[in-house]
C-alpha positions in Angstrom: -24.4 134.4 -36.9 -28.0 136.2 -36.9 -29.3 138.3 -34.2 -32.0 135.1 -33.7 -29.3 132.6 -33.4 -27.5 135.3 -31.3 -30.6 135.6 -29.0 -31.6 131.6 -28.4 -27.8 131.3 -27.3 -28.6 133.7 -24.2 -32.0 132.6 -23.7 -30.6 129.2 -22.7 -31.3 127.7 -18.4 -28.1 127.9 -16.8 -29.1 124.8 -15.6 -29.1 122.4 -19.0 -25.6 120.7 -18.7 -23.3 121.9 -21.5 -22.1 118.3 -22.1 -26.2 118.1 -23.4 -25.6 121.4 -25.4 -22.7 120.1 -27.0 -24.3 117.1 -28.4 -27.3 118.8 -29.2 -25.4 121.7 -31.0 -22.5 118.8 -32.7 -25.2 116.7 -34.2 -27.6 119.5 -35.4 -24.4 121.5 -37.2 -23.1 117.6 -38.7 -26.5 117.7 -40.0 -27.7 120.6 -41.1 -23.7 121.3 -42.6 -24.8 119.6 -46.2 -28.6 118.3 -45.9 -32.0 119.6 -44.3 -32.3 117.2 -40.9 -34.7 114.4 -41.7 -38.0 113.6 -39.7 -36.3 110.0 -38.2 -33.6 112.3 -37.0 -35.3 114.9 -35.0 -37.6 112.4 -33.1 -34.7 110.7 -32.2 -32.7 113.9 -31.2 -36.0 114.5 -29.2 -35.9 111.3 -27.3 -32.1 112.2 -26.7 -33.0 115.3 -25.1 -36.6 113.6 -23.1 -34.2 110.6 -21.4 -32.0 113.7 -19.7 -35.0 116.0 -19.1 -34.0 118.8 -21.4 -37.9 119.5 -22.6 -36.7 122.7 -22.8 -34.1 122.4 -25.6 -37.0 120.9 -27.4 -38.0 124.7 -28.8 -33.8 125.4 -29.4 -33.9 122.7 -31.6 -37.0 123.7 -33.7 -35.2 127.2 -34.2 -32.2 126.1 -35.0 -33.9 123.6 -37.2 -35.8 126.0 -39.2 -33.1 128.4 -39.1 -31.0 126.0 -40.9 -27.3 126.5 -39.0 -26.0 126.3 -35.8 -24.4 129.3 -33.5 -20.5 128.2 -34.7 -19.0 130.2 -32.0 -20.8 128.5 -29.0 -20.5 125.4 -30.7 -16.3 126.3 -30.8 -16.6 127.1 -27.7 -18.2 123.9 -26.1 -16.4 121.7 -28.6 -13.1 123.0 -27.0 -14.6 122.7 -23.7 -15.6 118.3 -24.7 -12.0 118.1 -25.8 -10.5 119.3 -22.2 -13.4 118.0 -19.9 -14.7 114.4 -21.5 -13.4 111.2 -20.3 -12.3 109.1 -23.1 -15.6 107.0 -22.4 -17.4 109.7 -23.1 -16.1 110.5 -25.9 -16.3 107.3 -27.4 -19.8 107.9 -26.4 -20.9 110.6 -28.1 -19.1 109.3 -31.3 -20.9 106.4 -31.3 -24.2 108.4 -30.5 -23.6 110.2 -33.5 -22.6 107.3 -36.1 -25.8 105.7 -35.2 -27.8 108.7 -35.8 -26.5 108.6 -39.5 -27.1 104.8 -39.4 -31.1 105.3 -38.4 -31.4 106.7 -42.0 -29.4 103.9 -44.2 -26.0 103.4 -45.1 -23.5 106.2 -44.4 -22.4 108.0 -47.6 -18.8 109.0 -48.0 -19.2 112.3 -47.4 -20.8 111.6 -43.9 -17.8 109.1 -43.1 -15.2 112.1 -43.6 -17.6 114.5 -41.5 -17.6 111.9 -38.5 -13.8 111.5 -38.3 -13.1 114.9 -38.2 -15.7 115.4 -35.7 -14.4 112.6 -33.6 -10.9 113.9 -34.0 -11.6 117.7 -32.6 -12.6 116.2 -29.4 -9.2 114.0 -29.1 -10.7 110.8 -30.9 -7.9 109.3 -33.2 -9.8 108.0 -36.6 -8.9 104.5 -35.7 -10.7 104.1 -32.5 -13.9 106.3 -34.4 -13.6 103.7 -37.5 -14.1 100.8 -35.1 -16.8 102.8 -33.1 -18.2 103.5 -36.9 -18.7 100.4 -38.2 -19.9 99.0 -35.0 -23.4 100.3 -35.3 -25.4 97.4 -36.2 -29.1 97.5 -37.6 -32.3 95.5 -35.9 -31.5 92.8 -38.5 -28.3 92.5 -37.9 -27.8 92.4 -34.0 -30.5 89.5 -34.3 -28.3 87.7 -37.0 -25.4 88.1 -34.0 -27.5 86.6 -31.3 -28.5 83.7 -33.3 -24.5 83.4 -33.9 -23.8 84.1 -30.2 -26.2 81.0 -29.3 -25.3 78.9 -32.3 -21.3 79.1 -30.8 -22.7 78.3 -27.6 -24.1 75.1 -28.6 -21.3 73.9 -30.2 -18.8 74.7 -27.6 -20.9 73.2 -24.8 -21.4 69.8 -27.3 -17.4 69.7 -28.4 -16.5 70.6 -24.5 -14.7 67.0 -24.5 -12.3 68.6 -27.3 -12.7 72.3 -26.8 -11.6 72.4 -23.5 -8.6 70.2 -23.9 -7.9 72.6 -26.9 -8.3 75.9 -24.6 -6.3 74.6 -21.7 -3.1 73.8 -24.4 -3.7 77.3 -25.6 -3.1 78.8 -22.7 0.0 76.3 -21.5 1.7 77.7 -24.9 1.1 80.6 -23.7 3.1 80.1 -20.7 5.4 78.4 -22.4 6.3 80.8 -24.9 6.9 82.8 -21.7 9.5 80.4 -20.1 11.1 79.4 -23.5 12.1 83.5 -23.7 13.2 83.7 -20.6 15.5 80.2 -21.0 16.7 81.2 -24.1 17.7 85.0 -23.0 19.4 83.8 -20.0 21.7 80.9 -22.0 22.2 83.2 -24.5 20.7 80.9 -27.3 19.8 82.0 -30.4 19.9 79.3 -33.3 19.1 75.9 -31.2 15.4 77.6 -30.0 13.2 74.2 -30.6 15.3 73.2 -27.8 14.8 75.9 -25.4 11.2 75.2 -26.5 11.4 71.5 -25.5 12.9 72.0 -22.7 10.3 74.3 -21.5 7.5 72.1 -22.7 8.3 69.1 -21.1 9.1 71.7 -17.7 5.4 72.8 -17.9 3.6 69.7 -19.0 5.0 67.9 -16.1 4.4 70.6 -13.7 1.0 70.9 -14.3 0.4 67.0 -14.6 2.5 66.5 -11.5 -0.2 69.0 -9.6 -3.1 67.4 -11.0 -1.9 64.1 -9.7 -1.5 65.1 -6.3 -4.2 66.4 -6.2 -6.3 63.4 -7.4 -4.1 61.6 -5.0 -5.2 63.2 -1.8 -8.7 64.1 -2.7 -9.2 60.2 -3.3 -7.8 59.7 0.5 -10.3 62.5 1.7 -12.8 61.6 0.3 -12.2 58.0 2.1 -11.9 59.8 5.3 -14.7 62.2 4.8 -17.0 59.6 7.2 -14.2 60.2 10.2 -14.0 63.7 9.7 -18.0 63.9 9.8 -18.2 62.3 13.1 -15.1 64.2 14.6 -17.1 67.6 13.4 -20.5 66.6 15.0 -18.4 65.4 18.0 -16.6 69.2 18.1 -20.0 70.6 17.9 -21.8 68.6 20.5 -18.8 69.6 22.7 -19.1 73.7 22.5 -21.9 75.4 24.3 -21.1 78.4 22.1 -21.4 76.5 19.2 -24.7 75.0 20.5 -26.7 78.5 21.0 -25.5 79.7 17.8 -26.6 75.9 16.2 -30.2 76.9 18.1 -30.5 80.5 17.1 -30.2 79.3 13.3 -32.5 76.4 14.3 -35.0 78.8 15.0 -34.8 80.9 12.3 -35.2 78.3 9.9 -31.7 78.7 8.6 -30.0 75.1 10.5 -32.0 73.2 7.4 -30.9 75.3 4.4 -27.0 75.2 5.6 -27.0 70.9 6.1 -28.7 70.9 2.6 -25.4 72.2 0.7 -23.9 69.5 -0.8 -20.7 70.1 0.3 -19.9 66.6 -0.3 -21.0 66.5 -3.9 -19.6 69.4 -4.7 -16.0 67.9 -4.0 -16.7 64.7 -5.3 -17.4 66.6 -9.1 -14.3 68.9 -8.2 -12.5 65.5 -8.3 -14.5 64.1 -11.3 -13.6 67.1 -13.2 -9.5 66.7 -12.2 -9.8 63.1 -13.1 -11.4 63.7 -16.8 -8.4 66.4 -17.3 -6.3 64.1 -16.6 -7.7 61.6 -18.8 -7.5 64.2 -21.8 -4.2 65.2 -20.8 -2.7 63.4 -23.9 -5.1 65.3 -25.9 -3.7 68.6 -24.4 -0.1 67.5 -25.0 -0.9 66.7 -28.5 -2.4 70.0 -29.1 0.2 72.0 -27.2 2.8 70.3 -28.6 1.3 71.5 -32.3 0.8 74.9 -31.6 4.4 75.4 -29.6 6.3 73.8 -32.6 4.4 74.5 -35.6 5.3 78.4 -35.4 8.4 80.0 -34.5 7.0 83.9 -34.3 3.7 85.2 -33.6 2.6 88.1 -35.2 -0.4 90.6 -35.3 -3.5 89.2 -33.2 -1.4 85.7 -32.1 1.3 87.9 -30.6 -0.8 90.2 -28.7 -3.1 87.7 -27.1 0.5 85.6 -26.4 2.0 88.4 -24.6 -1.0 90.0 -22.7 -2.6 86.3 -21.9 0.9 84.8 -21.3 1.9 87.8 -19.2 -1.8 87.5 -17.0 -1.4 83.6 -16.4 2.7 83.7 -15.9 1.7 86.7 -12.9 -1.8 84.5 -12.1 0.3 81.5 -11.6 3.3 83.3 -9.1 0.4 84.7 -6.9 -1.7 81.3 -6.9 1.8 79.6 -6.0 2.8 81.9 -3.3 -0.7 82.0 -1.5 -0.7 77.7 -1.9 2.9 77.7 -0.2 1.6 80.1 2.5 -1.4 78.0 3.4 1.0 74.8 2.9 2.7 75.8 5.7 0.4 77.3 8.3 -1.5 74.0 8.0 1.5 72.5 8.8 2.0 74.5 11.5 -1.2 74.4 13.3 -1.1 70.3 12.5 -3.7 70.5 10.2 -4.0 66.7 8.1 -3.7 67.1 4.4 -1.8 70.6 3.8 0.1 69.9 0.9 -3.5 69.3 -0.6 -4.6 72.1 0.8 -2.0 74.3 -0.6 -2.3 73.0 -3.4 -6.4 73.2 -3.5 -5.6 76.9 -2.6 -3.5 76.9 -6.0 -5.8 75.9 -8.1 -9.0 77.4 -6.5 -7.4 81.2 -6.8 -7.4 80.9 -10.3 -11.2 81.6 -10.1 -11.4 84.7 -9.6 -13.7 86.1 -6.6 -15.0 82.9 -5.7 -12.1 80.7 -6.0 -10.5 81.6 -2.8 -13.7 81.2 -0.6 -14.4 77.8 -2.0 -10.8 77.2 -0.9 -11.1 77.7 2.6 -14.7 76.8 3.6 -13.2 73.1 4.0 -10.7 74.3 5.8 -12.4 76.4 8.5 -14.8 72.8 9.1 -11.6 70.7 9.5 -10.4 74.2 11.8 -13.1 73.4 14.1 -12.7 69.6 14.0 -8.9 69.6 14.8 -8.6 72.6 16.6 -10.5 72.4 20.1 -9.4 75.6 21.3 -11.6 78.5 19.7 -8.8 80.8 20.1 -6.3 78.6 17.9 -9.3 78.1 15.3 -10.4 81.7 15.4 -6.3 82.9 15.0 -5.9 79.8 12.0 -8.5 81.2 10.6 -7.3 85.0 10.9 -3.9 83.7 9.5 -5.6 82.1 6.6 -7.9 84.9 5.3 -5.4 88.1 5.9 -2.2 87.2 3.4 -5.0 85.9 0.8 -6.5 89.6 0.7 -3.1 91.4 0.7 -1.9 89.1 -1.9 -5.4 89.7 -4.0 -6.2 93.1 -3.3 -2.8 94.5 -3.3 0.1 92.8 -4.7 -1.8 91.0 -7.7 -3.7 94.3 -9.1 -0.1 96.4 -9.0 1.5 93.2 -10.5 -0.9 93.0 -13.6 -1.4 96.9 -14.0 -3.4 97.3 -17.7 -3.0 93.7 -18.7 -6.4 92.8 -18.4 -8.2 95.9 -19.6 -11.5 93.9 -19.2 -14.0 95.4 -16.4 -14.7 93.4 -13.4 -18.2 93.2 -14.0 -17.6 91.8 -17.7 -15.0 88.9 -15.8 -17.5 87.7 -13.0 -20.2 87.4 -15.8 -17.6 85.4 -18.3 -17.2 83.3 -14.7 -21.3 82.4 -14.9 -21.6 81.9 -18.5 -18.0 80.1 -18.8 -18.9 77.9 -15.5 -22.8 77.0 -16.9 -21.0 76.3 -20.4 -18.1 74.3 -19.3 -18.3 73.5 -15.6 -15.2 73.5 -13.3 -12.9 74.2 -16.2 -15.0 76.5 -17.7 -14.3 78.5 -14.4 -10.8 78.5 -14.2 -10.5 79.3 -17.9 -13.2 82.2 -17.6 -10.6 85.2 -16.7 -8.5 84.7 -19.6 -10.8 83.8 -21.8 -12.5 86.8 -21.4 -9.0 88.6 -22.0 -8.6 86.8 -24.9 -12.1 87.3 -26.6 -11.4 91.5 -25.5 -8.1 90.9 -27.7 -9.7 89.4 -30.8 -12.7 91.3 -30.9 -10.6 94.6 -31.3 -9.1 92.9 -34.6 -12.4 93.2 -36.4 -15.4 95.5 -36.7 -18.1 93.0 -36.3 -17.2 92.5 -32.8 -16.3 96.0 -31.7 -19.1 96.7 -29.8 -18.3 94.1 -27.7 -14.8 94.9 -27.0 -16.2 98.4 -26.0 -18.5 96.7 -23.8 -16.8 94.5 -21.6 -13.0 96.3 -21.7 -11.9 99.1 -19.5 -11.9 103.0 -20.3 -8.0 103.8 -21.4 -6.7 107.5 -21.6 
């Protein structure tokens, strides 16, 4: 190291952040280590630098630049300090920072492959998570090609919904499936006769989920007949309370009365039951497909077998949690003599499977036929206390510990797969949006192209 070098090192603010000295000292020494730094690379080390403030590393980098090597024992010293202190995200981070420096200038040469993996792995990065993170620097060109892709999928699915989503829906029963047949098969002991465990558990799925549907249907059909009763009983219960009268006139007067009656609450359930009555009228499409895809294979392997036992796991836990809160509200609308509560357990069922939004959908209805059945406030304001408090415990607490790392996707990346699923495919598209997002984190890991995107929407693992 020369005295120069030796000097800039102490002449450095206390205040610049190592983790900015780090990546300014890793990616000058990759550099400078077999080539003299090119102009596209310092502006963009420069712009590095200007986005964090560090104006004053701008004259570090021109000496170091022009002296042609970096201090090696600070740089030991703060690589040893990125490979104790850096989340895994930020490691990832920097790795990826640094491929796509090397990709501003062309095509990486072999050379400069080798010198990123062993960059990557001094920090803690294994070589195959820095391969992935590698190759998924794309060019201008090619992130537009991906976009046009992207929008070109989109159309299709949202054209072939009618077979897509019938297509889906089996996936994910085979899924479940697979689940159950395990289980059956481990608990009789049966080891040669497995296409009947795998019957058996078909047919034990297929007709759960039809018989739901159909009750469903059933009772929504009978509400929906009733809905002009229940409308008069409601205005009735309102006229009635005083309470409810000066809170009806404060909203009044702030202009808020005329935006509530224009939700078309009634709408809204009548294409909730149009969407349950065109499932059911592709349900022998599902069966067909499900019954391909369950028989035609009898092990999964590489991609098929993860997305089986992650997905399967998530909808098998999904589907306990959806059932318990159904039963729960099954019976305290029992209880409090509410009409219709095995459809509104069952409602409840279905409606959790929508992550965030599913279970407030589920019980706006019922705090409106609360208020209609329920003339004491206190009985309405407990039925309503008794409602909302197991569906929190059961969603906030017990679910998360149940799933653990199964879903490995960020929350933000599931309630934007809810919007784009929901505009794409409607009702269906909602309920399918969780694990479909789950299983596009699963296949995009399986190939470079799409690694970028399984960075972006999954969760930081140590």
């Amino acid at each position: 190291m020369s005295e120069d070098a030796s000097q800039h090192t102490h002449r450095e603010p206390v205040e610049v952040p190592w983790r900015d000295l780090f990546y300014l000292y890793a990616f000058l020494d990759l550099t400078l280590s077999h080539r003299s730094i090119e102009r596209r690379e310092h502006v963009w080390i420069r712009r590095f630098l200007a986005r964090r403030g560090h104006h004053a590393l701008f004259r570090r980098m021109d000496e170091i630049v022009t002296i042609g090597r970096v201090d090696q024992v600070e740089l030991q010293r703060l690589t040893e300090r990125a490979e104790r202190e850096l989340s895994i995200g930020e490691k990832r981070h920097f790795v990826y920072n640094l491929a796509q420096l090397f990709e501003s200038k062309g095509k990486l040469s072999a050379s400069e492959y080798e010198k990123l993996l062993a960059v990557a792995g001094t920090i803690g990065v294994s070589d195959i998570d820095a391969d992935s993170m590698i190759h998924s620097v794309y060019t201008l060109h090619e992130t537009f090609i991906a976009i046009i892709g992207v929008l070109a999928a989109g159309a299709i699915l949202y054209f072939t919904q009618a077979v897509f989503v019938p297509f889906v829906i089996a996936i994910f029963i085979t899924m479940i499936i697979y689940q159950l047949e395990r289980v059956i098969a481990q608990k009789l002991s049966i080891h040669r006769l497995r296409w009947l465990t795998k019957l058996g558990a078909t047919v034990l799925v297929l007709v759960f989920f039809f018989g739901l549907v159909m009750v469903a249907i059933v009772s929504a059909t009978d509400i929906v007949k009733r809905l002009p009763e229940f409308e008069e009983k409601f205005s009735l219960a309102m006229r009635d309370s005083s309470s409810v009268q000066r809170a009806l006139g404060f909203l009044r007067s702030k202009g808020l009365l005329v935006q509530l009656q224009q939700i078309p609450i009634g709408s809204m359930l009548a294409s909730f039951l149009a969407s349950l009555i065109s499932l059911v009228s592709n349900f022998v499409l599902v069966v067909v497909f499900t019954g391909f895809m369950v028989f035609s294979s009898s092990k999964f392997t590489g991609v098929m077998q993860e997305m089986t036992e992650k997905v399967g796991a998530y909808i098998s836990v999904k589907t306990l949690m959806c059932l318990l809160i159904g039963a729960l509200v099954t019976a305290q609308c029992a209880v409090f003599g509410i009409d219709f509560a095995l459809f509104w357990g069952l409602l409840a069922f279905l409606l959790n499977y929508i992550p965030t939004v599913g279970a407030v959908i589920a019980t706006l209805p019922l705090m409106l036929l609360a208020v209609v059945q329920l003339r004491s406030w206190t009985a309405i304001v407990l039925f309503l206390v008794i409602l909302m408090l197991p569906q929190q415990l059961i969603g906030q607490v017990i679910e998360p510990k149940l799933m653990g790392k199964r879903l490995s996707v960020k929350p933000i990346a599931i309630l934007l797969g809810l919007i784009f699923w929901g505009v794409l495919w409607g009702i269906p598209g909602m309920f399918l949006a969780t694990p479909l997002m789950v299983l596009l984190r699963i296949v995009s890991s399986y190939f470079n192209v799409s690694r970028s995107f399984e960075r972006l929407i999954a969760t930081d693992t140590t």
